[in-house]
C-alpha positions as a Python dict, from the first residue, in 0.01 Angstrom:
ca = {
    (1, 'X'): (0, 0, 0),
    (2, 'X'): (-219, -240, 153),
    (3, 'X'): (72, -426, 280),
    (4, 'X'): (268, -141, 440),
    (5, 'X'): (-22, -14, 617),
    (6, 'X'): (-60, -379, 793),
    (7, 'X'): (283, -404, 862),
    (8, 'X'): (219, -13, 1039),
    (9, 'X'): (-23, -149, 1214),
    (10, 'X'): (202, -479, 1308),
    (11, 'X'): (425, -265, 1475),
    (12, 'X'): (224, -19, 1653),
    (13, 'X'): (93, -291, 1820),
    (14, 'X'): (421, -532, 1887),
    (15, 'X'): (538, -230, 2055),
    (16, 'X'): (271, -219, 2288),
    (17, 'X'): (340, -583, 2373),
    (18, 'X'): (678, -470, 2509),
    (19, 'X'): (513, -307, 2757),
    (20, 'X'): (249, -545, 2925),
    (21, 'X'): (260, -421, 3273),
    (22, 'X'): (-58, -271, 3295),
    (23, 'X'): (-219, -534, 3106),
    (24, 'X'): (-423, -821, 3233),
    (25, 'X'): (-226, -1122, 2989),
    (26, 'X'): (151, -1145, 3058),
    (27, 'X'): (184, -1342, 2761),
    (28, 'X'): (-1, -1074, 2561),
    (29, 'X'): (284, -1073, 2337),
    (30, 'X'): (278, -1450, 2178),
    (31, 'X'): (-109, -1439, 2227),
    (32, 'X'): (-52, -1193, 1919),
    (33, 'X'): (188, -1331, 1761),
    (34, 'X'): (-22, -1648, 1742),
    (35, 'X'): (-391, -1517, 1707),
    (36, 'X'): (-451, -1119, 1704),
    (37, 'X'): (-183, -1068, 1412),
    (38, 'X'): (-453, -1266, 1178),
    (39, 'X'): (-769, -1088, 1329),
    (40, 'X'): (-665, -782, 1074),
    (41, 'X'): (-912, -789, 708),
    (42, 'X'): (-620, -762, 520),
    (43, 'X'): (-409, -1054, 713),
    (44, 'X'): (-757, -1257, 676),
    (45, 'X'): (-745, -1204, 278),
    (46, 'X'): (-335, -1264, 248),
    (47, 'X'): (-446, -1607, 456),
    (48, 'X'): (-737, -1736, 226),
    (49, 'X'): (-505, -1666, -96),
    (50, 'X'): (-200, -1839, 60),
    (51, 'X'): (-472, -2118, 107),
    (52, 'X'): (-631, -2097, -226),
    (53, 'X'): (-232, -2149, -402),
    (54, 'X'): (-150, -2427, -213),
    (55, 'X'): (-492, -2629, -143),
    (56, 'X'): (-481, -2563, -552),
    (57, 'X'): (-154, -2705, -609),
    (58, 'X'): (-195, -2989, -346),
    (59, 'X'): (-541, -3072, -540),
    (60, 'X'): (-349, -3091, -871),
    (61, 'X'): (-93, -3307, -761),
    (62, 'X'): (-309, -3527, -627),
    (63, 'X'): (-537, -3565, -939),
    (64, 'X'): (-191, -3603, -1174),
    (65, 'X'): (-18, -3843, -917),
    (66, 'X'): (-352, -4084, -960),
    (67, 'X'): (-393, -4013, -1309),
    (68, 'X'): (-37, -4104, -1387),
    (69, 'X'): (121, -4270, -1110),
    (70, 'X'): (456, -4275, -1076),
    (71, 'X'): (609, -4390, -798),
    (72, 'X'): (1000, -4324, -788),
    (73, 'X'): (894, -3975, -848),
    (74, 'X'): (637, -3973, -560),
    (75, 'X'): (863, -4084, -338),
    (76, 'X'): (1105, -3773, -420),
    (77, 'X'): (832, -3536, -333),
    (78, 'X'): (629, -3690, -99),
    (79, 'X'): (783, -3534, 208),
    (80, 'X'): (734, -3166, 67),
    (81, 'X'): (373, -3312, -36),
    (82, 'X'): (326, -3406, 317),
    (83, 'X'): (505, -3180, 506),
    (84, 'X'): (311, -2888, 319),
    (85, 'X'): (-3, -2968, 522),
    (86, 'X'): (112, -2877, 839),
    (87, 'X'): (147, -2545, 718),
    (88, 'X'): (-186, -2544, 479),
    (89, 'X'): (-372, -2708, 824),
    (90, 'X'): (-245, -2428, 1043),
    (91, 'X'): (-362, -2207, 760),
    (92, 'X'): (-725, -2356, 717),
    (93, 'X'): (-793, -2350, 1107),
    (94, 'X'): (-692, -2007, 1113),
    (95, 'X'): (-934, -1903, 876),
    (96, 'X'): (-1225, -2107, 1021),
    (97, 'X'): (-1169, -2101, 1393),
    (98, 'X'): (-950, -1799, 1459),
    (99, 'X'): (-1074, -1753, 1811),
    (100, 'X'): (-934, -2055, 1898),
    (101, 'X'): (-746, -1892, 2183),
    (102, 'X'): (-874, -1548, 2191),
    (103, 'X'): (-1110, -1604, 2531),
    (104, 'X'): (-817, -1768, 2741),
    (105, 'X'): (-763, -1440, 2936),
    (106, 'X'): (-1121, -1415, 3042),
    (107, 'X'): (-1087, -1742, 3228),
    (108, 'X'): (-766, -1613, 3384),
    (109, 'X'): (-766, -1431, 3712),
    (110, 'X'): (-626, -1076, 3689),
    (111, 'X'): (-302, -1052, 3834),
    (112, 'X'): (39, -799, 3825),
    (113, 'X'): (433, -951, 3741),
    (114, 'X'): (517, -722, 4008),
    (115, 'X'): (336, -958, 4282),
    (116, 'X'): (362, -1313, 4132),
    (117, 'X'): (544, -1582, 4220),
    (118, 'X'): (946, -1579, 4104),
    (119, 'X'): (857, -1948, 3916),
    (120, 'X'): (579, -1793, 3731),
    (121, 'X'): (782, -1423, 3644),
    (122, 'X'): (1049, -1663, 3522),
    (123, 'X'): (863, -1854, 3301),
    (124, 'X'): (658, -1561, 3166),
    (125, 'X'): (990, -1448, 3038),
    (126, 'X'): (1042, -1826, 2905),
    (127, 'X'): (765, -1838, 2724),
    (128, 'X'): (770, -1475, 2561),
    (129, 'X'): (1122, -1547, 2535),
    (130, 'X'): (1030, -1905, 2347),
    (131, 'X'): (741, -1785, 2147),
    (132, 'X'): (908, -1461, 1978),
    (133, 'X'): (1238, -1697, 1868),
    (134, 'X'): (1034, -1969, 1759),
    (135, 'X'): (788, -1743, 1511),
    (136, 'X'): (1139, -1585, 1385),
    (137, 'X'): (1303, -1903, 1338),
    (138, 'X'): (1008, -2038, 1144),
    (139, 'X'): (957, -1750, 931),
    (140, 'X'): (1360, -1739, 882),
    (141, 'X'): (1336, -2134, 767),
    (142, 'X'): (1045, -1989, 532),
    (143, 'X'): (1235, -1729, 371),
    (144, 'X'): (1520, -2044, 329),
    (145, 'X'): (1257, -2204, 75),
    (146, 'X'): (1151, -1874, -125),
    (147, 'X'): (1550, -1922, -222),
    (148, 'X'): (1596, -2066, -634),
    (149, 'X'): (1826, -2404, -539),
    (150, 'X'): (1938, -2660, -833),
    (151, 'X'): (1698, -2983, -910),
    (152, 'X'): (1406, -2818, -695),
    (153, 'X'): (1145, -2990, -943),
    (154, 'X'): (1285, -3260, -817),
    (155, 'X'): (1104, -3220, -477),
    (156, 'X'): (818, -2954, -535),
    (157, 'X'): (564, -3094, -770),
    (158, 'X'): (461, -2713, -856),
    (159, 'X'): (841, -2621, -1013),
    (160, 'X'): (785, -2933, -1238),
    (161, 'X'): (434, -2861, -1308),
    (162, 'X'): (549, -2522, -1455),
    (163, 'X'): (830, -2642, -1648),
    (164, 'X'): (617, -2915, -1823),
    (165, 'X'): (311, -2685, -1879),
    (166, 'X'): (396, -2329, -1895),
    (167, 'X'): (566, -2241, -2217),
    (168, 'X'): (642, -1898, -2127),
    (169, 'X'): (937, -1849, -1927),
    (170, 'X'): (848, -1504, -1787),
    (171, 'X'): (527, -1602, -1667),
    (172, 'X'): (666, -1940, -1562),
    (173, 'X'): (932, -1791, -1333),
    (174, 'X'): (632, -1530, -1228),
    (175, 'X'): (431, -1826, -1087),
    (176, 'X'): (716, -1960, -925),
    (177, 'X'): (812, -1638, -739),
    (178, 'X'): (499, -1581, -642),
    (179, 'X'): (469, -1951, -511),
    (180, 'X'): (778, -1910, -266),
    (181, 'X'): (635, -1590, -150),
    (182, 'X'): (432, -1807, 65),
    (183, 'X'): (669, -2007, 253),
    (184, 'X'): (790, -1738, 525),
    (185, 'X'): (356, -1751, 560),
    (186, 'X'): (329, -2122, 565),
    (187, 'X'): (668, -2180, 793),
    (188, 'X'): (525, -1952, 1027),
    (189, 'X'): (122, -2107, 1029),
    (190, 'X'): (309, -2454, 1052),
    (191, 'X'): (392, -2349, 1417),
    (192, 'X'): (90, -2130, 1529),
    (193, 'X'): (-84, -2434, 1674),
    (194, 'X'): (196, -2524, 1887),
    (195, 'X'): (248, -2200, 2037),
    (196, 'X'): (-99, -2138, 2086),
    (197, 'X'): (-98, -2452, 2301),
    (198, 'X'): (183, -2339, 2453),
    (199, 'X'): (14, -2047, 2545),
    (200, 'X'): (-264, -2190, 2721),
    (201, 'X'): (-115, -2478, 2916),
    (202, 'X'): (118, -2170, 3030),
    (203, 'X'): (-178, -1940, 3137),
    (204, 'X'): (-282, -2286, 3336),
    (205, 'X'): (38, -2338, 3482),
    (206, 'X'): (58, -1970, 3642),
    (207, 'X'): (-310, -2007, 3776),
    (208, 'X'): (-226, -2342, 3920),
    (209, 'X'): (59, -2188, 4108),
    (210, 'X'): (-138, -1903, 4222),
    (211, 'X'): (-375, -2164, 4367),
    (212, 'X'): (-160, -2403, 4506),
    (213, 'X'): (-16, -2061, 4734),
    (214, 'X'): (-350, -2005, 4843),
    (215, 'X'): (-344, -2303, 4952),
    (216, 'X'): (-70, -2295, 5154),
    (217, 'X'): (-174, -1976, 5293),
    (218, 'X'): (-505, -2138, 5402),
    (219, 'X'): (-491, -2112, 5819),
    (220, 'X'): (-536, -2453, 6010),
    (221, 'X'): (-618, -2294, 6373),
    (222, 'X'): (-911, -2463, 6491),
    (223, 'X'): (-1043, -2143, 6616),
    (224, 'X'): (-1084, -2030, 6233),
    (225, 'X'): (-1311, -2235, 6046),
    (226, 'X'): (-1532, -2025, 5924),
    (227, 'X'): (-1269, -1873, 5719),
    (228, 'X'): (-1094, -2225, 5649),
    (229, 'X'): (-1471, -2296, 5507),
    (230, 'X'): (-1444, -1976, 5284),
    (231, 'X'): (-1107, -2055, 5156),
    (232, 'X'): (-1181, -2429, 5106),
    (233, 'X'): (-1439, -2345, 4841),
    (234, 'X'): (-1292, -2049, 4687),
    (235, 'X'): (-1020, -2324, 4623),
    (236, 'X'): (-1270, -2616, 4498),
    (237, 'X'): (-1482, -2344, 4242),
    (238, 'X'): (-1114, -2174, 4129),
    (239, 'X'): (-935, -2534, 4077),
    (240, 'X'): (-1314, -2680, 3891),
    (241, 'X'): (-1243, -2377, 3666),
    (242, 'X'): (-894, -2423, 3551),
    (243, 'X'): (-928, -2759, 3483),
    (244, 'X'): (-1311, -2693, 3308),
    (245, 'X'): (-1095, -2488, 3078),
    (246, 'X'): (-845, -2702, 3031),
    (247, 'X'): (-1053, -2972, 2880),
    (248, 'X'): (-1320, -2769, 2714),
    (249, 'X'): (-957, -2666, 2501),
    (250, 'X'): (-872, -3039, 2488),
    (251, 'X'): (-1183, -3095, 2297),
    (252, 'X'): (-1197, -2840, 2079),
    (253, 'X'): (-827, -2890, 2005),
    (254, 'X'): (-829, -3287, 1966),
    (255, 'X'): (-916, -3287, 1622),
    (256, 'X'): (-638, -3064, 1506),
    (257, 'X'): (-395, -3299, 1723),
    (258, 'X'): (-537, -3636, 1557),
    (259, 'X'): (-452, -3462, 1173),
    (260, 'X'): (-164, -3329, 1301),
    (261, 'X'): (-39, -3655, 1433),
    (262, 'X'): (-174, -3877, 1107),
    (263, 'X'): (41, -3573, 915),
    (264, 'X'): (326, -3598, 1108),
    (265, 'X'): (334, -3985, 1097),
    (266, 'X'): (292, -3949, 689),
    (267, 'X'): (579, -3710, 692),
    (268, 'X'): (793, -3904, 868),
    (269, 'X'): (719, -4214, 662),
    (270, 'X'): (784, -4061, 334),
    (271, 'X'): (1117, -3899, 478),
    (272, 'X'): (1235, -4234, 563),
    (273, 'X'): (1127, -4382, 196),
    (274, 'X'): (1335, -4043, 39),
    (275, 'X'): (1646, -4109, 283),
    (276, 'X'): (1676, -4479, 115),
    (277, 'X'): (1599, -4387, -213),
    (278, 'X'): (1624, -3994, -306),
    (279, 'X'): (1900, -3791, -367),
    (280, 'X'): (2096, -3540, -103),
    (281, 'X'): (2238, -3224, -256),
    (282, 'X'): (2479, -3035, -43),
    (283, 'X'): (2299, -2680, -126),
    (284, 'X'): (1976, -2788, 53),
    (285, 'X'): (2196, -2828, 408),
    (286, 'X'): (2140, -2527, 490),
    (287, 'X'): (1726, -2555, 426),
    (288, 'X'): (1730, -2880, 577),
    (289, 'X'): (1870, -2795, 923),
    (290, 'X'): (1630, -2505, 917),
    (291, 'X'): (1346, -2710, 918),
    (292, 'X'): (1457, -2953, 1159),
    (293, 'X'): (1551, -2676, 1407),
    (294, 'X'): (1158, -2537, 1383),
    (295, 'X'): (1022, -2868, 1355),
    (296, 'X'): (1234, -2962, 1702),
    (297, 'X'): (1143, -2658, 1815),
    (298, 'X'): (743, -2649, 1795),
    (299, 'X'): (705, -2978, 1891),
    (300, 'X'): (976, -2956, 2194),
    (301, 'X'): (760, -2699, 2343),
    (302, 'X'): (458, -2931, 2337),
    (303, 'X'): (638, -3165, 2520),
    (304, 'X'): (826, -2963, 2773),
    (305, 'X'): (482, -2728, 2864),
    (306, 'X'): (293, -3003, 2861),
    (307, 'X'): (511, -3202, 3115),
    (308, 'X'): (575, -2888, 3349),
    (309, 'X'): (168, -2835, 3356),
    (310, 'X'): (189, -3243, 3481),
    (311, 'X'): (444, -3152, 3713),
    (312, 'X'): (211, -2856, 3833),
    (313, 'X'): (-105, -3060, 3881),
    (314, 'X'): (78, -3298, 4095),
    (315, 'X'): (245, -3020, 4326),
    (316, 'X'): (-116, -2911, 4378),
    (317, 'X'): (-243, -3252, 4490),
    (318, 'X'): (90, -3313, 4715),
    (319, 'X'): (30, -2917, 4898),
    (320, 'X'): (-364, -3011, 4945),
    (321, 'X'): (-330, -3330, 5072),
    (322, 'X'): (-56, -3200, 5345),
    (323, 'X'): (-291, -2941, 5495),
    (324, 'X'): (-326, -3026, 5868),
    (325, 'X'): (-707, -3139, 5805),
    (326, 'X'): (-714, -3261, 6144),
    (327, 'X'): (-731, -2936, 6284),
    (328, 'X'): (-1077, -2890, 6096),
    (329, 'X'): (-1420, -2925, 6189),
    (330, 'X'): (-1682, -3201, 6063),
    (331, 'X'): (-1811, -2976, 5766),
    (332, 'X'): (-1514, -2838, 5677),
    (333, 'X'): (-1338, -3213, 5669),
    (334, 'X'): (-1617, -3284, 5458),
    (335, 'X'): (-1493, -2961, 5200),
    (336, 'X'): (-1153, -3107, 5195),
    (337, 'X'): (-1216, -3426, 5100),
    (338, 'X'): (-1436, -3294, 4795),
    (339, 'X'): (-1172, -3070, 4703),
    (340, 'X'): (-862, -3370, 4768),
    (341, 'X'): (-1060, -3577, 4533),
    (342, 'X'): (-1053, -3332, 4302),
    (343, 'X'): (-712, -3202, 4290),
    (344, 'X'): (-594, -3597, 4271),
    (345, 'X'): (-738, -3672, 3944),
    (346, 'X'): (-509, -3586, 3682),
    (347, 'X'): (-524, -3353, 3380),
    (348, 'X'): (-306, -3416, 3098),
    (349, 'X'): (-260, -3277, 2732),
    (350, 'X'): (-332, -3568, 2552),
    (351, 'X'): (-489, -3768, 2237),
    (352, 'X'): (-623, -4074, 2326),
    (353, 'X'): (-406, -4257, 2490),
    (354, 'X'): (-121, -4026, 2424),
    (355, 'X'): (-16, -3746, 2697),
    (356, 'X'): (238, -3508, 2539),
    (357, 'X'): (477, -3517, 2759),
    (358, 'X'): (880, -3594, 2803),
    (359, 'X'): (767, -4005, 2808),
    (360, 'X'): (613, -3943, 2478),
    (361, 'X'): (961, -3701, 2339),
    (362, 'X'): (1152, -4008, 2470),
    (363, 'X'): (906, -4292, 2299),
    (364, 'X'): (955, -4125, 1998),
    (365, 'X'): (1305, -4081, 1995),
    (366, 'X'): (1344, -4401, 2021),
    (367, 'X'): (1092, -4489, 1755),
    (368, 'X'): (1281, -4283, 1547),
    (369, 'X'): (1638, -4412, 1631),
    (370, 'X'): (1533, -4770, 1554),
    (371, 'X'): (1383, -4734, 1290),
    (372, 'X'): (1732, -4539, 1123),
    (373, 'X'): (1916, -4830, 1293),
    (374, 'X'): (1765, -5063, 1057),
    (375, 'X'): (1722, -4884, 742),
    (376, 'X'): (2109, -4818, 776),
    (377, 'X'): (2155, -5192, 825),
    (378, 'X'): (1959, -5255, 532),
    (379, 'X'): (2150, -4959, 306),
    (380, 'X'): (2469, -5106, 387),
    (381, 'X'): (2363, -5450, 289),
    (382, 'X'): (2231, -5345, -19),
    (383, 'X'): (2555, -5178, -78),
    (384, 'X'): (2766, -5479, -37),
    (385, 'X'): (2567, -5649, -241),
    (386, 'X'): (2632, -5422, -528),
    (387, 'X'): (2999, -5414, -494),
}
């Protein structure tokens, strides 16, 4: 009962997302799917006992993988071991700091589709577009996991936990379908963070362009400097703003991108180790290309938004710094080079010394491709050696 009445509510209130034209947030619609859909008590509760399974069976393996280490059977389910806290992270954060995004649209000037920019009414449509497929593919990839496949206590520690443990068969397979309940849950926390920073750099990006066509609006007669002066600072407070915002979310969001990054890094090290040493089985294909698809596709998003705010910033800087300056008086050359100075430092979304951006998609591509190049080498060597 409980469950049907959220998913009542779900859909009241996805249907009111299809219709966002009177509403202040154009990308009301993956603002819910990412946040609002967990503000609910009941969505709360199914959260904190999707946590409490899997923090519970990540604890346990952890205490029997020191207490009896064994290391060719590590190795077989270390990816799902690592992989699973991208998922229990996303899950965790949600629970603690579920606001994380919910005051974006207070920072964001109020504005209609029906007078924007084409750019920005196309990429509103993008994003929704993006956002909506992405949460469907992941929960789709989640539902490819709650499926019974041979040799899967091969892989999940919990399966083989059961089988060694639980006598009862009945309640055995209970815990087990009850445990792959929670993937279409976990699949889909494993890319809320994403999209929520999709969201935001995107809710940047359209203010940026709204700014930068103010500024190019901004009339360079000589006989007008009072209202050049006007202008000129509107500009400087609403640019300060943006990018204010933009870091104050940087900071609270770096520490979720430095475990993120030390769990993706894990991940792929212990898919590497499996690929040289653990079986393939042709039933988990389908599974497999699943999770690559959502894993491309969360983290492709990062990339691309992240390099088209870049791109955004700099179009900013290049419209200011063509204004006809020349045409304005002492104090109001004095505004403009404030507000040049400003618009020429750059914002990126970054951690440490690493802006996610198409440099970083290509850096790690190429990471990756090495790094195959030579474990194939090595395979093949090891193969001939055999023979």
């Amino acid at each position: 009962m409980l469950i049907n009445c959220y998913i009542f509510t779900i859909l009241i209130s996805f249907s009111e997302m299809l219709n966002p034209q009177h509403d202040r947030d154009a990308l009301k619609i993956v603002k819910f799917l990412a946040s609002d859909i967990f503000h609910n008590k009941s969505a709360k509760l199914f959260l904190l006992i999707v946590a409490l399974i899997h923090g519970s069976v990540t604890l346990i393996q952890i205490y029997c993988t020191l207490a009896n280490p064994d290391i060719k059977d590590f190795i077989l389910k270390a990816p799902i071991f690592f992989g699973m806290f991208f998922p229990l992270t996303g899950v965790i954060t949600l629970l603690l700091r579920p606001e994380l995004i919910d005051d974006v649209p207070q920072y964001m000037k109020n504005w209609s589709m029906e007078n924007v920019d084409a750019k920005i009414h196309t990429w509103v449509q993008i994003t929704r577009i993006y956002g909506v497929g992405t949460f469907i593919l992941a929960f789709i990839c989640g539902l490819s996991y709650s499926q019974f496949l041979i040799n899967e206590n091969q892989f999940f520690f919990f399966y083989q936990f059961l089988d060694d443990f639980v006598p009862k068969y009945e309640f055995r397979i209970f815990c087990k379908i009850i445990y792959k309940a929670t993937f279409p849950v976990m699949f889909y926390a494993a890319v809320l963070h994403a999209i929520q920073t999709a969201y935001g750099t995107q809710h940047m990006k359209f203010q940026l362009i709204m700014l930068r066509e103010k500024i190019e609006k901004i009339d360079c007669n000589e006989k007008h400097q009072k209202k050049i002066r006007q202008k000129l600072i509107y500009c400087i407070r609403r640019h300060d703003s943006i990018i204010t915002f933009g870091r104050n979310k940087m900071e609270q969001m770096s520490e979720l991108i430095g475990i993120f990054l030390t769990i993706a890094t894990l991940c792929f090290i212990s898919i590497l180790i499996f690929m040289f040493a653990g079986p393939f089985y042709k039933e988990y294909y389908v599974r497999l290309c699943l999770t690559c698809a959502t894993a491309v596709a969360a983290f492709g998003s990062l990339l691309v938004f992240g390099q088209k705010l870049e791109d955004e910033i700099e179009q900013l800087a290049t419209v200011t710094y063509n204004l006809k300056w020349y045409n304005f008086d002492v104090e109001n050359r004095k505004i403009y080079l404030l507000f040049l100075l400003n618009v020429m430092k750059t914002f990126q979304v970054k951690y440490l010394d690493f802006a996610i951006n198409y440099r970083l998609g290509l850096s790690i591509v190429r990471t990756v491709y090495s790094v195959l190049s030579v474990m194939l080498k090595m395979d093949s060597k090891l193969y001939d050696k055999q023979n």
